[in-house]
N, C-alpha and C positions, 0 to 999 in steps of 0.2 A: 380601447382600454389600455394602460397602460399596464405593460408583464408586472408582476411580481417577482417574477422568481425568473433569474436567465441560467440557463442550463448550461454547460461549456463539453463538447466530448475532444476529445482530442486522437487524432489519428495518423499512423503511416502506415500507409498499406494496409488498410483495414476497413475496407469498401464494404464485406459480408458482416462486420461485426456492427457496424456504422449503421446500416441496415434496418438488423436487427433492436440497435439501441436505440433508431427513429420510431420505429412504429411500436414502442412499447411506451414512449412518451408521448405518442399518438395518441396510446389510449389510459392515461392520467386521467384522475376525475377531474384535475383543475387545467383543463387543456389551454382551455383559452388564455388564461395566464403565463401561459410558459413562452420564453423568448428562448429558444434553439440555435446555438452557434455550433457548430464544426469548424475546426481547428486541425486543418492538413499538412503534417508538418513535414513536407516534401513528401508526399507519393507517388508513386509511378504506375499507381493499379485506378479505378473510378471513383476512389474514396469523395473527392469533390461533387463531380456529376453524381452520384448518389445520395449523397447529402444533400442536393440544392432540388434533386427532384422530388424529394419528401420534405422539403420547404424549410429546408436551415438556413440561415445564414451560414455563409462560408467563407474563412478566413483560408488564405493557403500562402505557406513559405513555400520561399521556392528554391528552399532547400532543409534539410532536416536539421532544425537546429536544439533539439531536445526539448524533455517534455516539460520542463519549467518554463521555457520560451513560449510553447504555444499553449499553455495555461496563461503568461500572461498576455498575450495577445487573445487570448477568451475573453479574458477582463477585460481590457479596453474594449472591445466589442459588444461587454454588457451595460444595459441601460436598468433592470431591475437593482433595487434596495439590496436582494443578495442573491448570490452568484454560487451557483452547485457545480460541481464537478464530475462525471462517468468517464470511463474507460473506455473504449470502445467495444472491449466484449466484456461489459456488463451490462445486465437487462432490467431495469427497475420493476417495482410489483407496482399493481396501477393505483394503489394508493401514496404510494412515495413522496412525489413531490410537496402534497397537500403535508402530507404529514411533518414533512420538514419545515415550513412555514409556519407548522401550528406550536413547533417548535421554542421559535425564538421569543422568549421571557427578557424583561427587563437587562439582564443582567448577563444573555449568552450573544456570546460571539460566534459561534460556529456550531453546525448539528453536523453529525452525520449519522449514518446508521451499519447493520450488521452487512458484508459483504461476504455470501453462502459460495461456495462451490456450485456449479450445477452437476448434476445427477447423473451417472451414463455408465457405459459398457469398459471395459478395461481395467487392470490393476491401477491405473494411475489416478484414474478419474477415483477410484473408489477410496483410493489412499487420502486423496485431496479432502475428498468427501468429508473423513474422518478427522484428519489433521487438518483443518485450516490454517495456511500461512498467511492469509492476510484478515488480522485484528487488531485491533485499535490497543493503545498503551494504557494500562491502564493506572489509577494515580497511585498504587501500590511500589509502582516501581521509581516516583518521585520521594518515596520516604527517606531512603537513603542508597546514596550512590558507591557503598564500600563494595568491595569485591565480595566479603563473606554473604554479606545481604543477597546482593546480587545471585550469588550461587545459589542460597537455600530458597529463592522466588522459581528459578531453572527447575531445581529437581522437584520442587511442590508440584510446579504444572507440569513433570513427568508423569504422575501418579494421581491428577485431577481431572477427573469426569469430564467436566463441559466449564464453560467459564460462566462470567454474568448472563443474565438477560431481562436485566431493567435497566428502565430508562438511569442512565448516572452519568457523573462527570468523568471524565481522562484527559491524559495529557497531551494524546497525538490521536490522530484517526487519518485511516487511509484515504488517497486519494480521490480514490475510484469511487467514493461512496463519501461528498463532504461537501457540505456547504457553508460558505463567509459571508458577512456583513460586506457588500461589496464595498462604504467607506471604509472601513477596515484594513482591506486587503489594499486600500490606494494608503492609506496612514503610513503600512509598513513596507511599499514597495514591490507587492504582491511576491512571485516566487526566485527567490535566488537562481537565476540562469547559468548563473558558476555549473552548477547541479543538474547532467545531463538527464539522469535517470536515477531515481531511488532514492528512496530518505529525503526527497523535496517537500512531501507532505509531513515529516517529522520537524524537518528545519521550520515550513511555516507557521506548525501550531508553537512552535516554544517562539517565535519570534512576535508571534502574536500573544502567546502569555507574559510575557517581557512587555508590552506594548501597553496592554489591557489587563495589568495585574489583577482587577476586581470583577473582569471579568472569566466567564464559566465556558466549556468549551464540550459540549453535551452529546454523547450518543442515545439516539432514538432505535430500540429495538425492532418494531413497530415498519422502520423504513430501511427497507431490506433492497439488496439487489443484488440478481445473481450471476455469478461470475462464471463465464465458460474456459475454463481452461482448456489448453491443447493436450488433448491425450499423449503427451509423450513426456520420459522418462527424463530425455537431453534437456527438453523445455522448463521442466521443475527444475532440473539442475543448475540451469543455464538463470532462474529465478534468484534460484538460491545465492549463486552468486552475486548477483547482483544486489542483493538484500547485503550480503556481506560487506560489498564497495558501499556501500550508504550508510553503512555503520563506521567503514572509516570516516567518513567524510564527516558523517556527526562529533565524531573522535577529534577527527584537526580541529574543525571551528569551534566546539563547544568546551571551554575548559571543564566541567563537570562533569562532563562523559567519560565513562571509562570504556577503555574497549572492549568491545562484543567477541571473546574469543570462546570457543564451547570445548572442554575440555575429554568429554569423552569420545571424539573420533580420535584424538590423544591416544589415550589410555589403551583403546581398542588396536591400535595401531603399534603401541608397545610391545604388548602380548604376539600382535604376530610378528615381528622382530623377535620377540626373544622365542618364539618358538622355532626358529633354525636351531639354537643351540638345547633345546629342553620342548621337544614335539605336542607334549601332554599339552601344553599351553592355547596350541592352534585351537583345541576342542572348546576349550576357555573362550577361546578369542569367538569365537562361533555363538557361545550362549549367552556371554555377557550381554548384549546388545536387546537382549528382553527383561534384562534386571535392571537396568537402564532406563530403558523405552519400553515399559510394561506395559501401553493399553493398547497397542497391537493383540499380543498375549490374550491380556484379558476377553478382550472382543472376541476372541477366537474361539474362548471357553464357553462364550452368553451365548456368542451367535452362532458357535458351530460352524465358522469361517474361516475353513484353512487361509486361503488368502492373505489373511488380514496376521497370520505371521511374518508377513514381509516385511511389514510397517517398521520391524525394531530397524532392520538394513536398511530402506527407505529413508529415512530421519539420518540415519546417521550418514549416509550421502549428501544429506541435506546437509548436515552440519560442517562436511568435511569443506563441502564447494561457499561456504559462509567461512569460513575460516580461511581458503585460498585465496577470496572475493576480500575480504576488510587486508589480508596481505599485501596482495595486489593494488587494492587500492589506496592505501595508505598510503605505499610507493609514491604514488602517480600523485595523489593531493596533498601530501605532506606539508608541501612552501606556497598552494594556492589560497590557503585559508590562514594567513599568517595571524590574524586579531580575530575574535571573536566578534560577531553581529551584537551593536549595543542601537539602542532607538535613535541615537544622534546619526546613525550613520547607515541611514536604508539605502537599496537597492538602484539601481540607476532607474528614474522615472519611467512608468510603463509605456508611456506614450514614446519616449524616447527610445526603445530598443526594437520598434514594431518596427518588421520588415513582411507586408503582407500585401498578396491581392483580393480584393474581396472578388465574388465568384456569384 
């Protein structure tokens, strides 16, 4: 029988996550349809020999050339209609795949679904838990691209509960949890390889709304996976920044984009500068950051979870190392993206950049 649906995971050094993401699409209700690639983009731990003895297909560089490269050597590797994408420490729920299939309506180019924190022991894990940093764009933020707009979306979802959770359209969805018409992804060149890490899955969905203006680009609630993050503090951080460099990078190539700067590690930062000259301020500086970043606060009110007053400092960590990250990285891509991606002018052919052994 011929797959449906080809799975893509991508990995360095991620033999234990690789694992785990095998035998969860092990046990998928639509098994026997799924076509399994692993994508090893340079490891030096068993990521291969682990994949290949839970039965993937395995593509390996033999050397790390980021993770748009070995996305698109996933795609050339798939022979299903369309083509999903996991993380290597994400774990799908065993209805996922089916679901995303049942998905695609006349008129959608790509599904993905919600991508959860998983569950566990430590400040960090629980922080994640609460804050979710990886969700999908959603098409409120295509209204308008003015700075004020921009701002008053920021502080709304300071002080908003939870977000959607039905089935809708948006304009971007993460990687780790997304599936393409796999002619689609050959139409537009699949993923810019410019784009070592981060904002590769923002660059493909606009470049594929640009492509397929009539078509819909849909999250399924429904088709969930859940993501293990590393309990530690450096690793969120080390996140965050990298979420920052992707938003430069969206910055140089897209003329539309405004940059992603967040103003209150700013502000917070002021206050303790000017408290060398005027002390009272330092006290300021200390509580602003839950008038701010209030549902830490709040949670801590409902749930009686000291804890969960960290979350205002937390964020704003987060905010500072995204602010360093789009600095830093503007730097560095400022002259690599000089024209903007228009459909006359995709990507260097996928077949043509694969440098791979199969395994």
């Amino acid at each position: 029988m011929s797959p449906r649906l080809s799975v893509v995971i991508c990995s360095l050094n991620g033999a234990d996550g690789v694992r785990r993401c095998l035998r969860a699409l092990g046990a998928q209700s639509i098994r026997p349809a799924l076509e399994l690639i692993v994508v090893d983009d340079g490891s030096i731990d068993s990521t291969s020999q682990v994949a290949g003895a839970l039965g993937a297909t395995v593509m390996r560089h033999s050397c790390n050339r980021g993770i748009s490269a070995a996305r698109n050597t996933g795609i050339s590797a798939a022979s299903a209609d369309v083509v999903a994408f996991l993380d290597d420490d994400c774990e799908p729920c065993p209805g996922w795949a089916e679901t995303l299939l049942a998905s695609y309506d006349r008129d959608v180019v790509a599904v993905g679904g919600p991508v959860i924190p998983s569950s566990g022991p430590g400040l960090v894990v629980s922080y994640l838990t609460r804050h979710n940093p990886i969700q999908p764009q959603e098409l409120e933020l295509a209204t308008d691209y003015n700075v004020p707009y921009r701002f008053w979306l920021y502080v709304k979802r300071q002080w908003r509960r939870a977000g959607p959770a039905h089935r809708r359209q948006v304009i971007a969805m993460p990687s780790a949890n997304m599936s393409v018409l796999r002619q689609a992804l050959l139409d537009i060149g699949g993923f810019d390889e410019r784009i070592r890490f981060s904002a590769e899955d923002d660059d493909l969905c606009r470049r594929l709304s640009y492509a397929f203006p009539q078509s819909r680009l849909i999250i399924e609630p429904a088709a969930e996976v859940v993501h293990h993050f590393k309990p530690s503090l450096r690793d969120t951080l080390r996140r965050s920044r990298a979420y920052g460099q992707g938003s430069a990078v969206m910055f140089c190539k897209w003329p539309e984009v405004r940059p992603t700067l967040f103003p209150f590690p700013l502000a917070v930062a002021a206050l303790l500068v000017a408290s060398f000259w005027l002390p009272g301020l330092a006290a300021a500086a200390l509580l602003l950051p839950h008038l701010l970043y209030p549902q830490g606060l709040r949670y801590a009110v409902a749930r009686h979870h000291a804890p969960s007053l960290l979350d205002a400092y937390f964020q704003l960590l987060q905010e500072a190392c995204e602010n360093y990250g789009f600095a830093t990285g503007w730097w560095h891509v400022r002259s690599r993206f000089g024209s903007a991606y228009t459909v006359s002018q995709p990507n260097p052919e996928l077949h043509g950049s694969v440098d791979t052994e199969g395994a």
